[in-house]
Backbone bond lengths (Angstrom), bond angles and torsions (degrees), N, CA, C in turn:
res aa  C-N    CA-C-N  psi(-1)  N-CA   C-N-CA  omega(-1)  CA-C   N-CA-C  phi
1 X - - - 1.446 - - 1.525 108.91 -
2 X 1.399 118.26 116.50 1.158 120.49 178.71 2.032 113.74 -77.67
3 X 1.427 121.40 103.43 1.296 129.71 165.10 1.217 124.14 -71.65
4 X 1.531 137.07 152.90 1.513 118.82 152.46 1.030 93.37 -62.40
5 X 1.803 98.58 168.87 1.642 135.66 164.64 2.146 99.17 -40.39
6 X 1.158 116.38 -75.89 1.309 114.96 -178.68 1.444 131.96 -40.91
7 X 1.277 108.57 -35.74 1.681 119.48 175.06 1.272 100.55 -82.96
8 X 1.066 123.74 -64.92 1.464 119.43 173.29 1.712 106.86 -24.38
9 X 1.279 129.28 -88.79 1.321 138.68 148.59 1.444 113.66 10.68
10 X 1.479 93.23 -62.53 2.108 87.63 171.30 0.746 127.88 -74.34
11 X 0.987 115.37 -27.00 1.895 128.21 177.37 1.378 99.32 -73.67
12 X 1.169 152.39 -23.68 1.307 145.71 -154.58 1.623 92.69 -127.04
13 X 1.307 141.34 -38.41 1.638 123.77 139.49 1.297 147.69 -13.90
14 X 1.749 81.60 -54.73 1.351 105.81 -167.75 1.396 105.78 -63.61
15 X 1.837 103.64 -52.01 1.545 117.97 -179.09 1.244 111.83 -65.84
16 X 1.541 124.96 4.18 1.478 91.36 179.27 1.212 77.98 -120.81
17 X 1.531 154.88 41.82 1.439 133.44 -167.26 1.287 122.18 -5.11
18 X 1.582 102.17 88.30 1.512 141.21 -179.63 1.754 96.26 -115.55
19 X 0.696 119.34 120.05 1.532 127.60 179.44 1.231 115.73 -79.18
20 X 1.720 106.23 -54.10 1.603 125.73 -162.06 1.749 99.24 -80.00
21 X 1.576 104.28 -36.40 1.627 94.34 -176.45 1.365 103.97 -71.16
22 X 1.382 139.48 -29.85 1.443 131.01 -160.06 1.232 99.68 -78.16
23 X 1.565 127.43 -49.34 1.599 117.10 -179.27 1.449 102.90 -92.66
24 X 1.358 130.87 47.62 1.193 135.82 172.44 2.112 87.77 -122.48
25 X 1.290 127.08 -3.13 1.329 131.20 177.70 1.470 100.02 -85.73
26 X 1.474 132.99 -36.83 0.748 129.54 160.54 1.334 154.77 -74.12
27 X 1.720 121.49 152.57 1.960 103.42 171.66 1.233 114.92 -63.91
28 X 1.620 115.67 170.14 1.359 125.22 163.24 1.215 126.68 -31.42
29 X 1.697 106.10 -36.52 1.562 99.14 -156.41 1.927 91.75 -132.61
30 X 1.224 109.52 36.48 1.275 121.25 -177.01 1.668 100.69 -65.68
31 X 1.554 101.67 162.78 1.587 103.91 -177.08 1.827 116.43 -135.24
32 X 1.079 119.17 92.01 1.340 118.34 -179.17 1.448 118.30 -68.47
33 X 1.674 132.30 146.43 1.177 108.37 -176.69 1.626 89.85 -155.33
34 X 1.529 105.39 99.08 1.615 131.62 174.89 1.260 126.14 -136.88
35 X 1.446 105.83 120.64 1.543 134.41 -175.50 1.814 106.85 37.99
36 X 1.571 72.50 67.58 1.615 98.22 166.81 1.514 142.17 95.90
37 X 1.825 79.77 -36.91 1.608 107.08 -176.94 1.753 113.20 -86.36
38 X 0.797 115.91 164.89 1.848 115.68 179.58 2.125 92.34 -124.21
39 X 0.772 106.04 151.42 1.424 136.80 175.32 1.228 120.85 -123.09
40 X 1.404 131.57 128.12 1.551 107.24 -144.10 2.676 70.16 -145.84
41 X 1.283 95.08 118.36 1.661 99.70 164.83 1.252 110.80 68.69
42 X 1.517 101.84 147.17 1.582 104.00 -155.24 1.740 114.98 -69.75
43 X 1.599 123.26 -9.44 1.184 122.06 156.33 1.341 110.97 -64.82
44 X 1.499 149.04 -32.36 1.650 127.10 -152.31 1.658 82.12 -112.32
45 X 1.601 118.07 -7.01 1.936 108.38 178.25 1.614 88.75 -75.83
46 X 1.106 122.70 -51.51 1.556 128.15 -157.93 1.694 106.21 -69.23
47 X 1.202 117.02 -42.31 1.626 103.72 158.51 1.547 127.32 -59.05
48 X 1.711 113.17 -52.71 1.333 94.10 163.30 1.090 129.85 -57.79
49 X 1.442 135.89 -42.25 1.175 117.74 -160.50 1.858 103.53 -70.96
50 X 1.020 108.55 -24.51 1.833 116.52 173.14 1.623 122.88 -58.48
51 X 1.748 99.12 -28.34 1.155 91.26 -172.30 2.170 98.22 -93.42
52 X 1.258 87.68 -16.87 1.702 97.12 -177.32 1.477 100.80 -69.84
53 X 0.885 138.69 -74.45 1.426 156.43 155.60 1.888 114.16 2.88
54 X 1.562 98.29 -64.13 1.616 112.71 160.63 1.698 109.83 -56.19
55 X 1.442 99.23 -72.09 2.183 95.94 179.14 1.405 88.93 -46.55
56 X 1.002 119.36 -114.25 1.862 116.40 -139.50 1.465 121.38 -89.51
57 X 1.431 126.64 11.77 1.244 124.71 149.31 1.551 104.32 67.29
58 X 1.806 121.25 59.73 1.423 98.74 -154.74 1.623 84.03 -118.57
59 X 1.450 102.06 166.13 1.536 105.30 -169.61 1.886 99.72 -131.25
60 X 0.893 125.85 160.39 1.267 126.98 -164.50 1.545 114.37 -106.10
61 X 1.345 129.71 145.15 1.612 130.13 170.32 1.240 102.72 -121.93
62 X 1.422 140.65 99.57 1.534 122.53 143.25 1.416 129.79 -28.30
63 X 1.164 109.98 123.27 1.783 103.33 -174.46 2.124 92.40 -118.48
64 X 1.395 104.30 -33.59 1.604 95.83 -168.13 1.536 101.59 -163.66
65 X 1.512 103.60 151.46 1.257 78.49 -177.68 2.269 102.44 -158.10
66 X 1.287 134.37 119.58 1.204 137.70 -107.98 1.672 84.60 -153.16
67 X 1.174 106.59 120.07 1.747 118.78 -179.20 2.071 95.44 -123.60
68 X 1.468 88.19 116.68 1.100 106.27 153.89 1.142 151.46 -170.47
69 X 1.177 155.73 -144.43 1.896 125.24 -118.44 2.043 79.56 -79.92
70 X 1.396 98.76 -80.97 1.868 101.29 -161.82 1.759 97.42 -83.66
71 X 1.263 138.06 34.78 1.625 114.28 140.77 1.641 84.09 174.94
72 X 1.599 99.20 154.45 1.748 113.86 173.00 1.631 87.67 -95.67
73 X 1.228 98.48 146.12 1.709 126.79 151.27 1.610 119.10 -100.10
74 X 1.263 118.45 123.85 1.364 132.96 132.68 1.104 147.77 -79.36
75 X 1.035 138.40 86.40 1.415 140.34 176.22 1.640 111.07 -63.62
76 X 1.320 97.36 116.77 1.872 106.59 -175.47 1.527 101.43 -110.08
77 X 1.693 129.24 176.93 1.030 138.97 161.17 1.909 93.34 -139.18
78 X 1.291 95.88 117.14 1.092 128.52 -170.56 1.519 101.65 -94.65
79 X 1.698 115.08 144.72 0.965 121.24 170.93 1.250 115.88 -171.26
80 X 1.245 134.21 141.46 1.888 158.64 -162.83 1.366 116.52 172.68
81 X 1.208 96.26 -153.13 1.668 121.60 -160.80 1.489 100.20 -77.37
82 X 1.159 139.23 12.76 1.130 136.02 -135.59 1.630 102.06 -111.55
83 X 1.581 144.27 157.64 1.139 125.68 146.28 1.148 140.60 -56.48
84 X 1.382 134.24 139.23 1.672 108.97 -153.88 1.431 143.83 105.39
85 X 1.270 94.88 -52.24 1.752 124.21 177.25 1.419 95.86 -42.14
86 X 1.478 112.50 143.64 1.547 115.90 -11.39 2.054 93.21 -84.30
87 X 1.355 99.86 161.85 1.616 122.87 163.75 1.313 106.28 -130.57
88 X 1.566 117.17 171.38 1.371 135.57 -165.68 1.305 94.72 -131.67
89 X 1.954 115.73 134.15 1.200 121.52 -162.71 1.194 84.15 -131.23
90 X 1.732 121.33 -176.84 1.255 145.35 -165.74 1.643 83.49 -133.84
91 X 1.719 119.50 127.61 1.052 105.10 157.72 1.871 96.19 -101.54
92 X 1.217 143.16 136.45 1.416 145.79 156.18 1.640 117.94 -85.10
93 X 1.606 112.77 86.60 1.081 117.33 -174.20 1.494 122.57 -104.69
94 X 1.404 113.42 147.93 1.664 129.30 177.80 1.473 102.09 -85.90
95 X 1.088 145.95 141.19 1.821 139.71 119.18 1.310 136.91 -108.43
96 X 1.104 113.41 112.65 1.495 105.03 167.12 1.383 105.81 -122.09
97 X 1.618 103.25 146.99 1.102 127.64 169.70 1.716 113.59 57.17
98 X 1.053 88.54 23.31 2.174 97.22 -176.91 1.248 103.46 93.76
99 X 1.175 136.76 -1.70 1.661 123.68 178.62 1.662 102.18 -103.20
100 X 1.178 117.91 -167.09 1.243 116.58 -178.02 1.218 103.20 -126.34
101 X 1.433 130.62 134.10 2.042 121.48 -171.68 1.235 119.43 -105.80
102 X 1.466 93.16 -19.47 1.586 105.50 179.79 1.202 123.48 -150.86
103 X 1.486 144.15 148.53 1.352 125.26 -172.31 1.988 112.69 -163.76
104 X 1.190 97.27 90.54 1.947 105.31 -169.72 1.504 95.37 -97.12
105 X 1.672 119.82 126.19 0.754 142.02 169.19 1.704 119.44 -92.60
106 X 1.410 112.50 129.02 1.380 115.19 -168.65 1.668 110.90 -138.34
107 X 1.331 110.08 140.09 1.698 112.56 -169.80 1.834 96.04 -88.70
């Protein structure tokens, strides 16, 4: 599956629970928006994903992945400590300019 440079990047963050590289995928004023909460700049992305990372330890599978006009989709298979595990998420992503601007996560 061919990724951009940046997704690629998250996916390979994610798996190593690297905190600083995953919201280092993102802009300054980027906006995450998972299970409920919004995350607003790459300091409050880089805590959540740190504190997510510690709870359920989840590692990422590319299954598909779909660029179009206003946001790319990823389809992941997700898996950790979690109940459930593994599940398949929707990541709904923004890019500009190689960073990522926006990013709503959906089960």
């Amino acid at each position: 599956m061919d990724l951009p440079k940046v997704i690629q990047n998250l996916v390979q963050a994610q798996n190593e629970f690297d905190s600083a590289a995953y919201a280092n995928c993102f802009s300054e004023t980027a906006v995450v928006f998972d299970e409920g909460n919004k995350h607003t700049g790459r300091n409050e992305i880089a805590q959540w994903i740190a504190k997510a990372n510690e709870a359920y330890k989840a590692v990422m599978k590319s299954i598909n992945f779909e660029e179009r006009e206003a946001e790319s989709l990823l389809t992941a298979e997700i898996s950790g400590t979690f109940p459930g595990s593994p599940i398949v998420l929707q990541y709904h992503l923004q890019v500009t300019d190689g960073l990522i601007t926006s990013l709503r996560i959906t089960g």
